[in-house]
C-alpha positions in Angstrom: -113.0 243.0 -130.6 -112.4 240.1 -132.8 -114.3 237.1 -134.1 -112.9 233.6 -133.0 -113.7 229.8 -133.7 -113.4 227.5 -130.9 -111.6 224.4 -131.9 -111.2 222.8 -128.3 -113.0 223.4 -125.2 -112.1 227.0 -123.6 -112.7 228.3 -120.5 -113.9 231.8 -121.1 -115.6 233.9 -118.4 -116.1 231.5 -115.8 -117.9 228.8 -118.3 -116.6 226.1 -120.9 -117.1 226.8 -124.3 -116.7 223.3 -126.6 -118.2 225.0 -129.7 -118.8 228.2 -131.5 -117.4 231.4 -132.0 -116.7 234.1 -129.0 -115.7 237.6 -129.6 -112.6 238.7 -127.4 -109.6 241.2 -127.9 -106.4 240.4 -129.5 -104.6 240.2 -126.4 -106.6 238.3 -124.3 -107.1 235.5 -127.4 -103.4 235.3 -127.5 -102.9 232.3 -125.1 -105.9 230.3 -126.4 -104.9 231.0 -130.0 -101.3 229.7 -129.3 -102.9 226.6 -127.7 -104.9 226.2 -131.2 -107.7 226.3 -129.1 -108.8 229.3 -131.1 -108.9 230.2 -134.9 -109.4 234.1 -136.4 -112.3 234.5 -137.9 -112.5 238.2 -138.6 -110.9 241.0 -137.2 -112.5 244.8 -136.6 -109.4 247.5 -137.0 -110.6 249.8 -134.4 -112.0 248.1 -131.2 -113.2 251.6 -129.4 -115.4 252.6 -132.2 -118.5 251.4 -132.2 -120.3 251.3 -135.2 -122.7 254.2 -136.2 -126.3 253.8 -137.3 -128.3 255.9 -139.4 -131.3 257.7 -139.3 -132.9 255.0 -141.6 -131.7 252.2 -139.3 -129.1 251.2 -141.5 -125.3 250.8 -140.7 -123.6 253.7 -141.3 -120.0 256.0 -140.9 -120.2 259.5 -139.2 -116.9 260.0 -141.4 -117.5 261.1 -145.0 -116.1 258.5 -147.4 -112.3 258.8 -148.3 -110.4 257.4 -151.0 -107.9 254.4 -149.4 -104.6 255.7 -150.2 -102.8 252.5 -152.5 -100.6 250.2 -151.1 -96.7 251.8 -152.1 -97.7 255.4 -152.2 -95.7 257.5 -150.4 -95.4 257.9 -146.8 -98.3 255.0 -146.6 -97.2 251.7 -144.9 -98.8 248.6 -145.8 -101.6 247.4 -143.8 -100.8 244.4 -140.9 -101.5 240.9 -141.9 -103.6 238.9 -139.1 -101.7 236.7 -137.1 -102.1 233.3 -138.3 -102.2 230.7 -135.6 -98.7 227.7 -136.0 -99.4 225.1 -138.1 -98.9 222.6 -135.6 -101.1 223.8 -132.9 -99.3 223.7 -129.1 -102.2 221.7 -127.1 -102.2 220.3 -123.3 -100.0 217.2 -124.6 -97.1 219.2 -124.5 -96.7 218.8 -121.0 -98.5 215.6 -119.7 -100.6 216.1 -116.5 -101.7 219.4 -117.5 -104.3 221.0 -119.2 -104.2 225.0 -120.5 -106.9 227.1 -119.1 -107.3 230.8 -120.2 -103.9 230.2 -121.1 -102.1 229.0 -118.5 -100.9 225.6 -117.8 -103.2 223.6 -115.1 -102.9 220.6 -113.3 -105.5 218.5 -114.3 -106.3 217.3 -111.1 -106.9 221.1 -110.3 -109.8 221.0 -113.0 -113.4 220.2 -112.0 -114.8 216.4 -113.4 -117.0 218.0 -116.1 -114.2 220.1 -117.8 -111.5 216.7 -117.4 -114.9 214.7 -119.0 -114.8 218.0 -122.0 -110.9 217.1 -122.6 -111.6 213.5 -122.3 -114.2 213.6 -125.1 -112.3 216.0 -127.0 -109.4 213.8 -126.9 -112.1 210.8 -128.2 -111.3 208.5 -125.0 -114.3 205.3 -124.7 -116.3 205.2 -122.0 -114.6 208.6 -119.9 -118.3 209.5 -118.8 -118.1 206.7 -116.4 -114.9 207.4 -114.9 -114.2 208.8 -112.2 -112.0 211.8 -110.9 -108.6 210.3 -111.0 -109.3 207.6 -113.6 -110.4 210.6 -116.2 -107.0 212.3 -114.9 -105.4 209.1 -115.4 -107.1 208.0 -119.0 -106.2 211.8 -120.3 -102.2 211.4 -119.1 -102.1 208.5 -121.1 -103.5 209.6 -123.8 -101.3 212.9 -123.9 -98.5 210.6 -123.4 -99.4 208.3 -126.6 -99.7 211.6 -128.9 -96.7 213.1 -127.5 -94.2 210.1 -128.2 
């Protein structure tokens, strides 16, 4: 599992998530980290290994230390770099009308009034907490369509 920063609202197991940090695995991060909905924070190189503890209570390793082999030797490859999310994150303005959800691209009238009012604030839009339903859907097409022209 790896560490993530939410920078926009997420939907992630059933709830929205405007701020924080979630832990999920690489794969399922993917979409939301494509949608620069997500940032890397840290990432753990072996997700089915749980980390041992000590008899003193401590954080510990069941494997005796080894020496790291260094970078060039032979028959050692160099380690993977992280995936670093585009510079110019892909959001929902990309298509207008739609919103991305777990990654996947969702009408927004499809999306319930409190996660629209979430985008809506996100997206800095006056007064959207009065709005209703299709005005929010309305307020948030226009504003996609301003930041995509």
């Amino acid at each position: 599992m790896n560490s993530y920063r939410i920078e926009r609202p997420v939907k992630w197991e059933g709830e929205i998530r405007k701020s924080g940090s979630l832990e999920a695995t690489a794969d399922d991060a993917a979409p939301l980290i494509k949608s620069g909905a997500l940032v890397l924070i840290s990432e753990t190189t072996n997700d089915n290994v749980p980390p041992s503890v000590s008899d003193d209570g401590t954080a510990g390793s069941d494997v005796p230390d080894q020496q790291a082999p260094q970078a060039g030797e032979a028959g050692q490859e160099e380690p993977p770099t992280p995936e670093t999310p585009p510079e110019e994150p892909v959001s929902d303005a990309v298509q207008i009308g739609f919103a991305t959800v777990n990654g996947e691209s969702v009408p927004l009238e499809d999306l319930l009034v409190k996660d629209l009012e979430a985008i809506a604030k996100d997206k800095e839009i006056d007064g959207y907490y009065k709005l209703l339903k299709a005005d929010l859907v309305e307020a948030i097409k226009a504003e996609q369509a301003k930041v995509s022209a």
